[in-house]
VEXDREN-2710 file (C-alpha; in Angstrom, 1 decimal):
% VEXDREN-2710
k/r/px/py/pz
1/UNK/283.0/252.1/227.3
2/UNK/282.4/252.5/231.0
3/UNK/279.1/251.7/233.0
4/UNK/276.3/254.6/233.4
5/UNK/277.3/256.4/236.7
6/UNK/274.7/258.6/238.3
7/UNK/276.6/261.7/235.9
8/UNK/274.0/260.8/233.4
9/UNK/270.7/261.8/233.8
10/UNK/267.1/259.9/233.0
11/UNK/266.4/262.5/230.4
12/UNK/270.0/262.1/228.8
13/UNK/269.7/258.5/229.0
14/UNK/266.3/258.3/227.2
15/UNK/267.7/261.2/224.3
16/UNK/270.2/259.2/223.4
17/UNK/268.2/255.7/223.4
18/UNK/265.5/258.1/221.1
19/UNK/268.6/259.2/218.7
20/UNK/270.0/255.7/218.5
21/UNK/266.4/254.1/217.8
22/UNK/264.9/256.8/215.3
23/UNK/269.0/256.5/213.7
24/UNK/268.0/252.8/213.4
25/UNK/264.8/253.0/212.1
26/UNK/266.0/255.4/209.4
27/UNK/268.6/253.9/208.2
28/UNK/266.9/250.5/208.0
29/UNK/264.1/251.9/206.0
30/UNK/266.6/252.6/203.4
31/UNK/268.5/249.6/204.0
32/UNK/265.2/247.7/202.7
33/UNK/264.3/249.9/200.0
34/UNK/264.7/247.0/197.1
35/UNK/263.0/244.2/198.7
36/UNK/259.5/245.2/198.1
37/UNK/260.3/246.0/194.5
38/UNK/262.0/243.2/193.8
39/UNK/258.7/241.6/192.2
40/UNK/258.0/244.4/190.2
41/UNK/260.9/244.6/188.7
42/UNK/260.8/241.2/187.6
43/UNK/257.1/241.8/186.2
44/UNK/258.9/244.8/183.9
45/UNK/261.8/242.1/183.0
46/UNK/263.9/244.8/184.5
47/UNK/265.4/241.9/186.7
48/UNK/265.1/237.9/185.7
49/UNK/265.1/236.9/189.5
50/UNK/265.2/240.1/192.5
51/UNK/266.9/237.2/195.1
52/UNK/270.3/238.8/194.3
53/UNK/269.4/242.2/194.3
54/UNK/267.9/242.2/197.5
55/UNK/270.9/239.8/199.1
56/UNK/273.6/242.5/198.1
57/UNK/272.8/245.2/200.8
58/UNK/272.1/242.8/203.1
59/UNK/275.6/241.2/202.5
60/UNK/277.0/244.0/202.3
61/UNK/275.7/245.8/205.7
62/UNK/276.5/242.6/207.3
63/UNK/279.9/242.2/206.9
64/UNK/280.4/246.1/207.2
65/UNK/279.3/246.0/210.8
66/UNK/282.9/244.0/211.7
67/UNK/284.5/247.1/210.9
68/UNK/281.6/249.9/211.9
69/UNK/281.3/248.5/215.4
70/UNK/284.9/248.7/216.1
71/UNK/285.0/252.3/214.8
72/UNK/282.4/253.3/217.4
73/UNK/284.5/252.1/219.6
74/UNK/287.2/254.5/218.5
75/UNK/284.9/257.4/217.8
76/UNK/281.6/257.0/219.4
77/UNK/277.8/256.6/218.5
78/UNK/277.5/260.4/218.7
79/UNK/279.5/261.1/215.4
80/UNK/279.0/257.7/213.7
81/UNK/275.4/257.5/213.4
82/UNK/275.2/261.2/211.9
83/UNK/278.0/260.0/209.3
84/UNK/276.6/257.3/208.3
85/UNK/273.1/258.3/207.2
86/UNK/274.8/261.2/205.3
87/UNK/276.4/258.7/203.5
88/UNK/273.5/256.5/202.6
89/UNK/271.9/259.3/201.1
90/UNK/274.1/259.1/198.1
91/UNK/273.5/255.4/196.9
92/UNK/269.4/255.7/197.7
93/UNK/269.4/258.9/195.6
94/UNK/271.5/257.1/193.0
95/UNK/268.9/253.9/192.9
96/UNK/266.0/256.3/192.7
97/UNK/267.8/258.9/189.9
98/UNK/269.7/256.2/187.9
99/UNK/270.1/253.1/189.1
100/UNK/266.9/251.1/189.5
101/UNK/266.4/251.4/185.5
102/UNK/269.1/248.5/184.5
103/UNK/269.9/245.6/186.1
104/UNK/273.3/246.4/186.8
105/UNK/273.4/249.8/188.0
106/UNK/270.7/248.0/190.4
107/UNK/273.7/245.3/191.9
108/UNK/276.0/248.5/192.2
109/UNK/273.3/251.0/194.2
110/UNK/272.4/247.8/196.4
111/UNK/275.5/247.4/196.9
112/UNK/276.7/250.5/198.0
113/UNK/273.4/250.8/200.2
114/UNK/274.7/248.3/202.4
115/UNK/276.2/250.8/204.5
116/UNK/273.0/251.6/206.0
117/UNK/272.7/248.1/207.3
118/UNK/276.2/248.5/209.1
119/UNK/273.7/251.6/211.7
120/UNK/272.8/248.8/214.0
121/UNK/276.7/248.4/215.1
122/UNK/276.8/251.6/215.8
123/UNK/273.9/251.7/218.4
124/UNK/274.1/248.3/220.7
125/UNK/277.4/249.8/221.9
126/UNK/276.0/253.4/222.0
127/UNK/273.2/252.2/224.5
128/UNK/274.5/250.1/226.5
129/UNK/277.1/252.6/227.7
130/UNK/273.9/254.3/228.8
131/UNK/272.4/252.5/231.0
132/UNK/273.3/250.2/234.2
133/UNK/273.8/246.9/233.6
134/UNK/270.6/245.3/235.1
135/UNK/268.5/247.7/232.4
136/UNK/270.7/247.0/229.3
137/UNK/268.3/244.2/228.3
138/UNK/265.5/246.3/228.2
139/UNK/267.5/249.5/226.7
140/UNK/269.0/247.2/224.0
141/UNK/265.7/245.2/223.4
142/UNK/263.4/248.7/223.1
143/UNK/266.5/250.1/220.2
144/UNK/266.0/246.7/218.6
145/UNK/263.1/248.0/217.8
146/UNK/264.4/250.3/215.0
147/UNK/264.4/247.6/212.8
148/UNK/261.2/248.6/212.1
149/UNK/262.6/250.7/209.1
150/UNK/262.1/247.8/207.6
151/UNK/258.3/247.7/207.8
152/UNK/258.0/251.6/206.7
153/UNK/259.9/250.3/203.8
154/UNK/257.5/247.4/203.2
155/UNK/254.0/249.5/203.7
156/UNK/255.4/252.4/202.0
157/UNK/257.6/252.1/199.0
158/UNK/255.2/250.4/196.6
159/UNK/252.6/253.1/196.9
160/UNK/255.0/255.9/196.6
161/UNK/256.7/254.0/193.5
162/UNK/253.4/253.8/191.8
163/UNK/252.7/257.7/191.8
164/UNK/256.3/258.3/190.8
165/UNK/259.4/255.6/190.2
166/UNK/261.9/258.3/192.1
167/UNK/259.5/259.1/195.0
168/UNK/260.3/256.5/197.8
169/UNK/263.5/257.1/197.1
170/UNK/263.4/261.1/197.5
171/UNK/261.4/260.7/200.6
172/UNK/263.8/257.8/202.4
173/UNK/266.7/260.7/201.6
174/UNK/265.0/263.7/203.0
175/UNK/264.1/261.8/206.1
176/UNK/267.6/260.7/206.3
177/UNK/268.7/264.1/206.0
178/UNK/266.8/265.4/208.7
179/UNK/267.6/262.8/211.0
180/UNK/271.2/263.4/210.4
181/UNK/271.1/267.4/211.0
182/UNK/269.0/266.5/214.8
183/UNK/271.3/263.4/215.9
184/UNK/274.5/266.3/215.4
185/UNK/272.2/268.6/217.5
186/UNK/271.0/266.0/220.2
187/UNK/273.4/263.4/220.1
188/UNK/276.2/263.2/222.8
189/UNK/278.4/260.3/224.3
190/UNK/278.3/259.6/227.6
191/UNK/280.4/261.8/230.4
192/UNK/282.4/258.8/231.2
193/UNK/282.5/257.4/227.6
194/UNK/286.3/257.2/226.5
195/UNK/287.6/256.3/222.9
196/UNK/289.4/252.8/222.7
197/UNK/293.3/253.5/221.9
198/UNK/293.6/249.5/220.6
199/UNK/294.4/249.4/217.2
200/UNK/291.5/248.4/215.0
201/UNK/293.5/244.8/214.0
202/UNK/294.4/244.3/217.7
203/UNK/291.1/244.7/219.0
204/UNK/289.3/242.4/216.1
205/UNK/291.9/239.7/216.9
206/UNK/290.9/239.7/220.4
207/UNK/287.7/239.6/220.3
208/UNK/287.7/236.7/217.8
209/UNK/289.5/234.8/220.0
210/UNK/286.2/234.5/222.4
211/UNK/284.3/231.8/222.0
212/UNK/281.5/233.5/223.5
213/UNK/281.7/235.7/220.0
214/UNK/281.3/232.8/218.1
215/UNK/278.5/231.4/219.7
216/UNK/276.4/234.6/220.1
217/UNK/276.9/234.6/215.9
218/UNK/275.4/231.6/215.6
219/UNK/272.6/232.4/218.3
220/UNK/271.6/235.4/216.0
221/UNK/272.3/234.4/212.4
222/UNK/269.4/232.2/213.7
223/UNK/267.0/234.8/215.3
224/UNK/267.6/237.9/213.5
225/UNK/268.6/236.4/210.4
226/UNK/265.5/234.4/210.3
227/UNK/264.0/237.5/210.4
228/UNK/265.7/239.0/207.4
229/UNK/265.3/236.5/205.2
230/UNK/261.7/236.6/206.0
231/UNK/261.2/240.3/205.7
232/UNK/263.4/240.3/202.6
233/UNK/262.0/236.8/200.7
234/UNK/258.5/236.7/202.3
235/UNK/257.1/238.3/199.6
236/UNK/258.5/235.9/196.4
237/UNK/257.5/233.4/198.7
238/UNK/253.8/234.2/199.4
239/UNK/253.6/234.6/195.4
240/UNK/255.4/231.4/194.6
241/UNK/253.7/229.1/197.6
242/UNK/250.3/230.7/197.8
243/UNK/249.8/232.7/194.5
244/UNK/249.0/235.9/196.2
245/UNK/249.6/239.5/194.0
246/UNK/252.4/241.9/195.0
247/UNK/250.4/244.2/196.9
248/UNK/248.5/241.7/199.1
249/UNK/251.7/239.7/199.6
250/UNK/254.1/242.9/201.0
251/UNK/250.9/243.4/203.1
252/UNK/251.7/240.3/205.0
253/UNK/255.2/240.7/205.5
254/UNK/254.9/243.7/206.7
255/UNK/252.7/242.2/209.2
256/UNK/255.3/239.7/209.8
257/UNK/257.8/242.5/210.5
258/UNK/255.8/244.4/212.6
259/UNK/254.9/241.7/214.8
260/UNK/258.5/240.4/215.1
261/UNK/259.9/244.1/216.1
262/UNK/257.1/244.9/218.4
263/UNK/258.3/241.4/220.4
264/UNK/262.1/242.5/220.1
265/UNK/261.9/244.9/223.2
266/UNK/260.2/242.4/224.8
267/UNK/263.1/239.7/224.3
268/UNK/265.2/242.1/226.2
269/UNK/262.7/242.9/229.1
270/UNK/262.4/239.2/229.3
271/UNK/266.1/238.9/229.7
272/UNK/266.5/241.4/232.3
273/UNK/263.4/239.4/234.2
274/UNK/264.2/235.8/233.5
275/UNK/267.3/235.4/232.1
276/UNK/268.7/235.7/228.3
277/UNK/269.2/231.7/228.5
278/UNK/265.4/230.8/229.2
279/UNK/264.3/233.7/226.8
280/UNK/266.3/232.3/223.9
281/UNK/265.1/228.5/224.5
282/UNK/261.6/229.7/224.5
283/UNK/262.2/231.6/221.0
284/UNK/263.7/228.4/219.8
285/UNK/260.8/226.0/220.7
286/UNK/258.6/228.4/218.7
287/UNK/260.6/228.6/215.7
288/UNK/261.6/225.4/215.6
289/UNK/257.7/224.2/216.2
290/UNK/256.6/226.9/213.0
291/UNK/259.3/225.7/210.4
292/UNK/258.0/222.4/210.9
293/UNK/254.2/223.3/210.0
294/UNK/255.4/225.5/207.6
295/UNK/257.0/222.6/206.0
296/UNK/253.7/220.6/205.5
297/UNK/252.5/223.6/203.6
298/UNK/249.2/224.6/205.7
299/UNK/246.7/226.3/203.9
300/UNK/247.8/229.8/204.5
301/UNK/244.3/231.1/205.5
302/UNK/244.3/229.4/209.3
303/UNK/247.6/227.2/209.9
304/UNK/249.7/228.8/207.9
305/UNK/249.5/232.4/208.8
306/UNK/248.9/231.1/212.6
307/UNK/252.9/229.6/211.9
308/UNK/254.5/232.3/209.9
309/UNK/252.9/235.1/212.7
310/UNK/254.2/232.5/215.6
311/UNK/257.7/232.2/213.9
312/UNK/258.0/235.9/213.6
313/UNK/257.2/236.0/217.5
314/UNK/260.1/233.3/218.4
315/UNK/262.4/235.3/216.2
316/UNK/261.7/238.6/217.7
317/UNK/262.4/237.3/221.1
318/UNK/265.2/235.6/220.2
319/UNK/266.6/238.7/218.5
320/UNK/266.1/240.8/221.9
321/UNK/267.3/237.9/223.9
322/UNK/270.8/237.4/221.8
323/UNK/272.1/240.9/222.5
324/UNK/270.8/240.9/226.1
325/UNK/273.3/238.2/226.4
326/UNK/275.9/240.0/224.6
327/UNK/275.7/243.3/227.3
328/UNK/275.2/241.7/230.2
329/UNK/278.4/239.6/229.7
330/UNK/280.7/241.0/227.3
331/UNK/283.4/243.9/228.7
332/UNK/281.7/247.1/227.9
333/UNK/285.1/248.4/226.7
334/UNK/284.2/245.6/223.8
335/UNK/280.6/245.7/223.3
336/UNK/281.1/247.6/219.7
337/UNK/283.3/245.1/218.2
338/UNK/281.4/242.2/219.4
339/UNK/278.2/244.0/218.2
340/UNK/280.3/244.3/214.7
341/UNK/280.8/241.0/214.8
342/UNK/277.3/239.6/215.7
343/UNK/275.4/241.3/213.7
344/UNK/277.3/241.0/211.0
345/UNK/276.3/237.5/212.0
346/UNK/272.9/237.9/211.9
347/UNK/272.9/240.0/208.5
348/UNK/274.6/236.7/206.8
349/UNK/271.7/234.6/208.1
350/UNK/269.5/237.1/206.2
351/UNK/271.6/237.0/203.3
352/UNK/271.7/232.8/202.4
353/UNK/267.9/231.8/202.9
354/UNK/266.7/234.5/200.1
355/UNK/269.1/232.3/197.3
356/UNK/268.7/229.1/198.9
357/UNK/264.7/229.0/198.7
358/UNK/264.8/230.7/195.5
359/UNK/267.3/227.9/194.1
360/UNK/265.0/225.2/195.8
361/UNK/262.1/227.2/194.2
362/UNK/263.4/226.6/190.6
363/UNK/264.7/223.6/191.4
364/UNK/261.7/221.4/193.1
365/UNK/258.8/224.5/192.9
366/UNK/258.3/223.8/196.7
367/UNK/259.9/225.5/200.1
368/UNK/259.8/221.9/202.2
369/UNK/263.4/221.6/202.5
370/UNK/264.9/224.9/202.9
371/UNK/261.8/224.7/206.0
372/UNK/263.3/221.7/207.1
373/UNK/266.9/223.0/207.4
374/UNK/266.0/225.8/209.2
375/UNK/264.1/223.5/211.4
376/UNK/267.5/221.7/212.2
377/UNK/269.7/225.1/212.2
378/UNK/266.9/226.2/215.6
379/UNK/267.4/222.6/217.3
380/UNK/271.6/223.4/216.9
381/UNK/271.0/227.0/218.5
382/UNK/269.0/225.8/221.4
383/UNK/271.8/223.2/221.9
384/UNK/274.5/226.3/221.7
385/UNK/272.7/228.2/224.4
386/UNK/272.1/225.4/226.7
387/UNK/275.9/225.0/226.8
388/UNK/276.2/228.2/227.4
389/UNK/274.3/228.2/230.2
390/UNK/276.5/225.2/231.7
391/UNK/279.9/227.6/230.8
392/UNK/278.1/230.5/232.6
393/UNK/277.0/228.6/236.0
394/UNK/280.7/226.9/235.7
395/UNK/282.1/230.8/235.7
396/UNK/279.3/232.1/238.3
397/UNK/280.9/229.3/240.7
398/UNK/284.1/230.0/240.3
399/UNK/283.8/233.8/240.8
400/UNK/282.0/232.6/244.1
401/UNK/284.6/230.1/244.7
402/UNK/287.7/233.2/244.5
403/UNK/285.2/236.1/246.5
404/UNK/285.1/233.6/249.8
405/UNK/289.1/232.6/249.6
406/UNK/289.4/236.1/250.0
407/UNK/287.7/237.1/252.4
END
């Protein structure tokens, strides 16, 4: 993908940062369709213990962004975002018809749901060939903010389950549906956008072979994953921990969610202001800071709200901040595959907290340790990205170094 040339227009630019966003949002609102149930079902012994239910989409639409990100590559955001909420239409109707009524046919539709999770590959790359690189930050950050499907999900699916089992399930699919017949309408790539000719096994090779991939993985299986294991286990949690009822406690996490997405955009306007590096360390310092309360267990009413609100701020900068990084250095031609690759990243840091608490949970009926360990896992990520903000002044130098010996 080629840098925004003054062939694209303001009003095409914000379109297709609109499409991509609302594509986002829609998609992850389906995507999170089984967390807030997850403690029903256990209260109707439907399920013995929702942590793997709600693991297997996020497993699932994690490692499917490897692949999803380098097809957008190939075919663009204009025909893969369209495609793929068609297709997630067929496993939420399937949950909501058929599957959420045994325990297995519940594994399979989660399962298959996944492949809403694998929409946020397809719009980094989308966006960013947008917009100029000095505004990808911000661009990036403000679509980052479609993971707020996650928190329609959380204030919506319970009370639309309780007037009829099927219902949040019919409505997720109809809104799908619609979004999918506008983004073919509205949708286009941009002017300059051409389709990569690599073949898919080529390009995945290279790009592994970046250590810069590697360590923006790491950077955001800490900051967005946070954030999904948070959004996804918050709930059990709040119950186990603090005793509160089902309703009361997917009332805080959506709170949690809300706050964390609403200080994504701002992660990237940071970067584009201060830098990605001082963004992320500042992110760190506040989750790091909130996982160690947390581990004290604070009363929840005062400390420990005050902590879990703070830590979803540090993660939603952090998240913003990650994928700043990640267009401001990366070759555009690349972004998708490196996106595939880093959020698939971020969806496995989502995916082992959820078992690990709920296997500390039965194990020592406490959270302390899991707390602690993510405590350590923020103190490694701040250590990643201050070497690679050494590796970056080291290439910033050199670039210098070649510019004057040829002039």
């Amino acid at each position: 993908m080629m840098d925004t040339t003054p062939t694209a227009t303001r009003a095409q630019r914000n379109t297709a940062l609109a499409m991509a966003t609302l594509g986002f949002a829609v998609n992850f609102w389906a995507w999170s369709l089984l967390s807030p149930l997850g403690p029903i079902f256990v209260a109707d012994q439907t399920v013995e213990d929702a942590s793997l239910m709600v693991a297997i989409p996020v497993l699932v639409g994690s490692l499917g962004r490897i692949v999803i990100g380098a097809l957008t590559d190939r075919f663009g955001g204009r025909l893969m975002m369209p495609t793929i909420s068609l297709l997630t239409i067929v496993p939420v109707l399937f949950l909501g018809l058929i599957g959420q009524y045994n325990y297995a046919t519940l594994l399979v539709g989660g399962f298959v749901l996944g492949i809403a999770g694998t929409s946020f590959a397809i719009g980094v790359p989308y966006v960013n060939s947008w917009f100029p690189k000095e505004h990808r930050g911000t661009a990036i950050g403000i679509y980052g903010t479609g993971m707020g499907g996650t928190a329609i999900a959380a204030f919506t699916t319970v009370p639309l389950f309780e007037q009829a089992t099927a219902l949040p399930f019919i409505v997720t699919s109809v809104a799908l549906l619609v979004y999918a017949l506008v983004a073919l309408a509205l949708m286009k790539n941009h002017p300059d956008w051409r389709p990569s000719e690599q073949k898919l096994a080529r390009r995945l090779t290279g790009v592994i072979k970046q250590p810069f991939t590697w360590q923006a993985c790491y950077l955001y299986a800490l900051s967005f994953g946070g954030y999904v294991a948070f959004s996804v286990y918050l709930p059990t949690y709040l119950m186990n921990a603090y005793g509160l009822e089902a309703g009361d406690a997917a009332l805080r996490m959506a709170g949690f969610v809300v706050v964390a997405v609403l200080l994504r955009p701002i992660g990237g306007i940071l970067s584009d202001k201060l830098g990605a590096i001082i963004t992320l360390l500042a992110s760190y310092t506040l989750v790091l800071l909130c996982a160690v309360s947390l581990a004290s267990s604070p009363r929840l009413e005062g400390l420990g709200t005050v902590a879990f609100l703070s830590m979803s701020v540090g993660l939603g900068l952090g998240s913003g901040a990650v994928f700043a990084l990640v267009a401001q250095v990366s070759d555009p031609r690349q972004v998708g595959s490196i996106t595939g690759f880093v959020g698939a990243a971020g969806g496995l840091g989502g995916f082992i907290p959820p078992l690990l608490l709920g296997a500390l949970w039965a194990a020592t009926q406490e959270y302390r340790w899991g707390l602690l360990l993510l405590a350590v896992a923020t103190l490694i990520a701040g250590l990643i990205t201050l070497w690679l903000a050494r590796s970056m002044r080291k290439t910033t130098s050199a670039d210098s170094e070649v510019q004057r010996s040829t002039r």
